[in-house]
DOVODO-491610 format. One record per residue (C-alpha): residue number from 1; x, y, z. Coordinates in steps of 0.1 Angstrom, whole numbers, plus 2048, in hexadecimal, padded with zeros to 3 digits. Layout:
% residues N
n, X, Y, Z
NUM, X, Y, Z
...
//
This chain:
% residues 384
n, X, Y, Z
1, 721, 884, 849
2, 734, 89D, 836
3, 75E, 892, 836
4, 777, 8A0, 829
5, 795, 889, 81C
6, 7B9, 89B, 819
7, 7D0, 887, 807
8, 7F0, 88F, 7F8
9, 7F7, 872, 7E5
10, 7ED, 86E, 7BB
11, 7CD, 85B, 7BC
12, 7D2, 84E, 79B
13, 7F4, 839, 7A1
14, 7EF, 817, 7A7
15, 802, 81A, 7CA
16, 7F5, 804, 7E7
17, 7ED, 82C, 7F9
18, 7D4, 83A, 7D6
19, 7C6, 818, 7DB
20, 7C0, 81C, 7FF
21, 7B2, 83B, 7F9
22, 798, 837, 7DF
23, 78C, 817, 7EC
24, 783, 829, 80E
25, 774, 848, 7FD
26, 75C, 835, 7E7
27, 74E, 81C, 801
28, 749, 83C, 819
29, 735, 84C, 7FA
30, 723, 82D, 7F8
31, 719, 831, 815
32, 708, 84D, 817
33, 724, 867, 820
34, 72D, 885, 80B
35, 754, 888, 804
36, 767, 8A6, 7FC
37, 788, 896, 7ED
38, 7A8, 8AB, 7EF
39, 7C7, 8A0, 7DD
40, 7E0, 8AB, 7C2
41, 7D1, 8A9, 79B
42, 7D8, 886, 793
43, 7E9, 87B, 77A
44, 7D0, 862, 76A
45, 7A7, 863, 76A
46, 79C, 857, 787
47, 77A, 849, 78F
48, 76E, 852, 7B1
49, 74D, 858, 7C4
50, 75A, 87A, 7D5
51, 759, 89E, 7CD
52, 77B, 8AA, 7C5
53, 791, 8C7, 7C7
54, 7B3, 8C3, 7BC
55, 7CE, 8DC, 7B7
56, 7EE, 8DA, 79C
57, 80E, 8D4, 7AF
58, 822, 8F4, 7AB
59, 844, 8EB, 792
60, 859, 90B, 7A1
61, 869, 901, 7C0
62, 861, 922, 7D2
63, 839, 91F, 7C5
64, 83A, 8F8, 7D3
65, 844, 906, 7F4
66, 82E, 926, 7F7
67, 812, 90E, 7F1
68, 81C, 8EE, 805
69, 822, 906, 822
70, 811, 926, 820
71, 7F7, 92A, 800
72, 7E3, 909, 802
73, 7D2, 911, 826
74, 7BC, 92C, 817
75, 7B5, 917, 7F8
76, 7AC, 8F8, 816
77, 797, 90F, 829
78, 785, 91C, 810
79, 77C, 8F8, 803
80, 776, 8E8, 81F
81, 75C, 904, 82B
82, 749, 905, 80A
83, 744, 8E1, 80E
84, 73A, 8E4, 832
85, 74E, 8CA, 83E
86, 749, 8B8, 863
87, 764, 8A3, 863
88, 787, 8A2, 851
89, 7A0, 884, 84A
90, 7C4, 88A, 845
91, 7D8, 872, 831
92, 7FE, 877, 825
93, 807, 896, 833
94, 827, 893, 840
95, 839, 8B7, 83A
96, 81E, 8CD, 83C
97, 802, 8D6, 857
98, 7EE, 8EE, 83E
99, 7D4, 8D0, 840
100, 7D2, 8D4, 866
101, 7D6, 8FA, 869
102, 7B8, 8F9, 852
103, 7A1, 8E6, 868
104, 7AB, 8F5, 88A
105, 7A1, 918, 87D
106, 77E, 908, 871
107, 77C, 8F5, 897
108, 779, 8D2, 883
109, 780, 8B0, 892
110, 7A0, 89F, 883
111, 7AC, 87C, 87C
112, 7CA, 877, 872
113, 7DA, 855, 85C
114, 7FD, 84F, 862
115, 80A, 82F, 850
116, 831, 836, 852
117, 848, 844, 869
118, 85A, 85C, 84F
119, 871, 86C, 85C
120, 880, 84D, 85E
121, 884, 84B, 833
122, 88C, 86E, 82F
123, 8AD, 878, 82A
124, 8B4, 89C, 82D
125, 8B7, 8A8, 84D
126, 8A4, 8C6, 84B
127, 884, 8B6, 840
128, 886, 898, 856
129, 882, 8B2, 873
130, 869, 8C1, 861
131, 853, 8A1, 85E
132, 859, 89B, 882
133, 84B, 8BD, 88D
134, 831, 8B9, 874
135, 824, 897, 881
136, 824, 8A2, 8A2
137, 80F, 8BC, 89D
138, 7F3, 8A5, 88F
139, 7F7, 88D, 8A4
140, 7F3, 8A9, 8C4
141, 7D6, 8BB, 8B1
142, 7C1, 89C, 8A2
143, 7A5, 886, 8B0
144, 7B1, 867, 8A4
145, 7D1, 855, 892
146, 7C8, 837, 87D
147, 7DE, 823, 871
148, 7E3, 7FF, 85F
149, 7FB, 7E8, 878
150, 802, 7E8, 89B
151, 824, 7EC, 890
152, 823, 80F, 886
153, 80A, 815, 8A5
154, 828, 80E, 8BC
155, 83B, 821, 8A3
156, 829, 842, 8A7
157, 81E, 83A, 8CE
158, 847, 83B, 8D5
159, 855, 856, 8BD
160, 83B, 86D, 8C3
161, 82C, 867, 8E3
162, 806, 85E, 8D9
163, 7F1, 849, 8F0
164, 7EA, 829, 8E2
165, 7C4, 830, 8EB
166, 7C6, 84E, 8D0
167, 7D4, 836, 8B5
168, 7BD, 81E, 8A2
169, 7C6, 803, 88A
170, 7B7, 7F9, 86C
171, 7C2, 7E3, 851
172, 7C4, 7E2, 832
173, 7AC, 7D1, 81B
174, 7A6, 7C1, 7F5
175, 788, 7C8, 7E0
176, 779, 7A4, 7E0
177, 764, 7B0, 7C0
178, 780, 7B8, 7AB
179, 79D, 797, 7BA
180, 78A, 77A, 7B9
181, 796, 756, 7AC
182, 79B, 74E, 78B
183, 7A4, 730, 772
184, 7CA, 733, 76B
185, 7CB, 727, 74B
186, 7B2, 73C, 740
187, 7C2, 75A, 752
188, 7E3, 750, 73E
189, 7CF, 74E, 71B
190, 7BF, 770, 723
191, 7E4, 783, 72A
192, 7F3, 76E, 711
193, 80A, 75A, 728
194, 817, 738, 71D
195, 802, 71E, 72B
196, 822, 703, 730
197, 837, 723, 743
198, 838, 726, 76D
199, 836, 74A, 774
200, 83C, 75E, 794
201, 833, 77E, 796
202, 838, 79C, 7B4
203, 822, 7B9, 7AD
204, 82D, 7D8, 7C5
205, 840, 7FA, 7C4
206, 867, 7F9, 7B8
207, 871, 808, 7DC
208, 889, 7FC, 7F3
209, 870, 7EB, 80C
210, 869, 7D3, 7F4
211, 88A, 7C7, 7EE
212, 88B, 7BB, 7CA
213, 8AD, 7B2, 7CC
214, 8A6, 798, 7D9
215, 892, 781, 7C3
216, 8A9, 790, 7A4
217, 8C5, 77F, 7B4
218, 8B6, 75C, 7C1
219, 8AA, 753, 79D
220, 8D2, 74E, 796
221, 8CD, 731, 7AF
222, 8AC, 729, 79D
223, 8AD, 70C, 77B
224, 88C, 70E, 773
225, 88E, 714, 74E
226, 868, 717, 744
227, 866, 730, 766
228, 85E, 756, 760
229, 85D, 772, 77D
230, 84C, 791, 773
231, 849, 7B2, 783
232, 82C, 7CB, 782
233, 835, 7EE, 794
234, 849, 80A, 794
235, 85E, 820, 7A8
236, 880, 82D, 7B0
237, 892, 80E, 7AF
238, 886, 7FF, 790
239, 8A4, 809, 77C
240, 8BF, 7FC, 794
241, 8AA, 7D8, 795
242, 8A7, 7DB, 773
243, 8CE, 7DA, 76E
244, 8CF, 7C0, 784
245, 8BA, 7A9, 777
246, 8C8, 7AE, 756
247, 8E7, 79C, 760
248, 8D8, 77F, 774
249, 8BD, 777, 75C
250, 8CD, 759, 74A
251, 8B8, 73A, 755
252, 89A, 74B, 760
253, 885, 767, 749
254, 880, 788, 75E
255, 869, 79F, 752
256, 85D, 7C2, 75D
257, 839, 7CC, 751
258, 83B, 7F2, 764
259, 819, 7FC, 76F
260, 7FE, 7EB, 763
261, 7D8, 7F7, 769
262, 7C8, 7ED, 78C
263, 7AA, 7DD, 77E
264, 7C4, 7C6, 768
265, 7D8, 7BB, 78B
266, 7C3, 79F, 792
267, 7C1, 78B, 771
268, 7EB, 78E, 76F
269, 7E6, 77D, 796
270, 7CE, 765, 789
271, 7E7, 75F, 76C
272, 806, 754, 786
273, 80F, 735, 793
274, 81E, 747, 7B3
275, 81E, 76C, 7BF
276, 83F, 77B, 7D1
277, 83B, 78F, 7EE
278, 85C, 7A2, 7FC
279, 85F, 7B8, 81C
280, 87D, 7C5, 829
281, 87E, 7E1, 848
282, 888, 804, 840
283, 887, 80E, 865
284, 880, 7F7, 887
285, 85B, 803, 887
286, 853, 7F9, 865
287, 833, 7E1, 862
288, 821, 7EA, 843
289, 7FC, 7D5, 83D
290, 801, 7CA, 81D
291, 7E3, 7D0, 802
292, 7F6, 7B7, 7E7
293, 7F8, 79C, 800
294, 7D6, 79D, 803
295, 7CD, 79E, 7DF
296, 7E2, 785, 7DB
297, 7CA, 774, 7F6
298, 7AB, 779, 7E7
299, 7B7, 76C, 7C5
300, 7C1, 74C, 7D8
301, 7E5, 74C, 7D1
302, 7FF, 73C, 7E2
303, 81C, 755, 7F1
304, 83D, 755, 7F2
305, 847, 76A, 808
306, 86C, 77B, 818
307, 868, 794, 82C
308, 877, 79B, 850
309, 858, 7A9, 85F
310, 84F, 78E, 87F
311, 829, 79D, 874
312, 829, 790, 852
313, 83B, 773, 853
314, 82A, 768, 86F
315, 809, 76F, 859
316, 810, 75F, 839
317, 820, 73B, 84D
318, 804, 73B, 867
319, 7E6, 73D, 852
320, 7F9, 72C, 836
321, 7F1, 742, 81F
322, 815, 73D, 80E
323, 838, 732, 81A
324, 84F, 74F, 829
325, 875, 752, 831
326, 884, 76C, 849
327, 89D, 77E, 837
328, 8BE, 782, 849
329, 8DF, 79B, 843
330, 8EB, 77F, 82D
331, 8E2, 787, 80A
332, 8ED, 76C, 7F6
333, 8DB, 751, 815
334, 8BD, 765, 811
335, 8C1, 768, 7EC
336, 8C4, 73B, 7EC
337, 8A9, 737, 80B
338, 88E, 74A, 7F2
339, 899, 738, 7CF
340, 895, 718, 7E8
341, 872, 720, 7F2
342, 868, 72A, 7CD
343, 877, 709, 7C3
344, 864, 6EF, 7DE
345, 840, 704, 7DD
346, 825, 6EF, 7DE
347, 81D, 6EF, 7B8
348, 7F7, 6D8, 7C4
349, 7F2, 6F6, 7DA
350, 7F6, 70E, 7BE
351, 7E0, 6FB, 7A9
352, 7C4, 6F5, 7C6
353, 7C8, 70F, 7DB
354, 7B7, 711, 7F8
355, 799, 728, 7FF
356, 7A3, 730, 826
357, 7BB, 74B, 811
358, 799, 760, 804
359, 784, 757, 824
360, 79E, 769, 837
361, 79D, 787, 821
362, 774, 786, 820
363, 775, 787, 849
364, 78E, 7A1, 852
365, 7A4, 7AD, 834
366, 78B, 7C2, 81D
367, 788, 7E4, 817
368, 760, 7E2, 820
369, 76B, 7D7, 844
370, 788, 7F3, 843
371, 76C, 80E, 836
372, 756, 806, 855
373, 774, 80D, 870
374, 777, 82C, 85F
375, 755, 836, 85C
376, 755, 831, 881
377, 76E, 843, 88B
378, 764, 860, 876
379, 741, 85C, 887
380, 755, 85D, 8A8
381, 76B, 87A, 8A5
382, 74F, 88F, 891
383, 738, 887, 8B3
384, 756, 895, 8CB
//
């Protein structure tokens, strides 16, 4: 089948979304399917199985919105026909319907991935109403809506009227090649991590869903002086927890790496003692499925986990896959809860952990699983 994949998103940033996308392109190309990728230039090399055409985001405000709104369709069209498409994904378009304009003309079947209400996170007025128009257009106009949690089904089914038969979920996944157990110690040699230290470690974006806040302020209720917590992300917020952290960093060491390379992720798991996992709602509908919990699966790590999401901390206490705390309005109790769970972890656990954590991951939380739903709904909507 020929597809095309519309993405607006860099495909080079380590995000949990470029992840998404590349690990669903390649296994479709694996399989057999031709792909016509279309995304902004990124900003690193990528390696991917697709063809490709990607267009330079326009610096001059005026040129960014002649293209996002009015120039791009004939660029779209004109792609999407050389390459003789039958089917077209959308992903990420959430102020613009050039992608759908452009398939309607050429009579192709739509489906549509939604995995946010926006509108929701958007602050100006004007282009809050403008994402709402926008995804109700392609939620009217596609064949399908995929997204990853029945959460954000409900979401979209109430804000904006879809029928829950037209919505589809699929989880994420974890590439089971690439996080896979591995000795600690060696993992600690290989990094150049002391062998004697304890080291948690939260790997995510710096954006206020993940809260970081939070475990910058419970390690001033933390004594644990051979303890080190260490970051690996980026994102608007990294300055502000930076500041913080600077001032509550007297017992325990905090330490930001920034981004670090995605094929490097899993030894720097492999290298902790425990991984963090934070979730705070930005909007009532918010029920993200989380790839880093499941890379922290695969690698067999035990999770601590505050979040309150009834989804995921449901998930991580009920296949004890971790230890989780529902966090509160109460800061400072929330701040003392976590510090007390990071302090009574089951340090045996850590050191044996169990397999049930990977098994769960090799049954339903891979990206090979996630590429067949896909594949099948593209097979589905390309038939209609």
């Amino acid at each position: 089948m020929r597809i095309v994949y519309i993405t607006y998103d860099d495909v080079s940033s380590n995000f949990a979304w470029s992840t998404h996308v590349k690990s669903i392109i390649n296994r479709l190309c694996n399989k057999g399917h031709k792909i016509l990728l279309i995304a902004p230039v990124p900003k690193y090399f990528v390696q991917i199985s697709a063809d490709f055409y990607y267009w330079k985001k326009p610096n001059n405000i005026i040129c960014k919105i002649l293209w996002y709104y009015f120039t791009s369709l004939f660029c779209f069209i004109r792609e999407i026909n050389k390459f003789k498409a039958e089917v077209i994904y959308i992903r990420g378009a959430h102020i613009t319907v050039i992608p759908i304009i452009a398939a309607l003309y050429l009579r192709l079947p739509i489906i549509v991935e939604i995995n946010g209400l926006v509108h929701f996170e958007i602050k100006s007025k004007t282009l809050k109403l403008i994402s709402k128009i926008t995804q109700n257009i392609y939620f009217r106009f596609c064949s399908k809506i995929i997204t990853v949690s029945d959460t954000f089904k409900k979401g979209i089914s109430k804000y904006f009227g879809a029928s829950f038969e037209k919505i589809t979920v699929i989880e994420n996944g974890v590439d089971l090649s690439v996080f896979k157990p591995m000795d600690n110690y060696s993992a600690k040699k290989l990094i150049g991590w002391s062998t004697q230290k304890t080291y948690g470690l939260f790997i995510g974006s710096f954006y206020k869903h993940h809260y970081l806040q939070l475990i910058v302020n419970s390690v001033k209720y933390l004594d644990a002086t051979n303890m080190e917590i260490c970051f690996i992300g980026d994102g608007s917020e990294r300055l502000t927890i930076e500041k913080l952290a600077s001032k509550n960093s007297d017992r325990i060491k905090l330490t930001f790496l920034g981004e670090v390379k995605h094929e490097e992720i899993p030894i720097y798991i492999a290298s902790s003692d425990f991984c963090l996992l934070i979730l705070k709602k930005t909007y009532s509908y918010y029920g993200p499925s989380t790839v880093k919990l499941f890379e922290y699966m695969a690698c067999n790590k035990h999770i601590i986990c505050a979040t309150d999401i009834p989804e995921v901390f449901n998930f991580v206490n009920d296949n004890k896959v971790g230890n989780a705390i529902k966090i509160t309005n109460n800061f400072e109790s929330d701040s003392k809860n976590l510090a007390a769970l990071i302090k009574t972890r089951d340090v045996e656990k850590e050191n044996k952990p169990v397999n049930y954590a990977r098994t769960l991951c090799e049954k339903y939380f891979n990206w090979d699983r996630a590429c067949d739903d896909v594949e099948r709904e593209l097979i589905n909507a390309a038939k209609k």
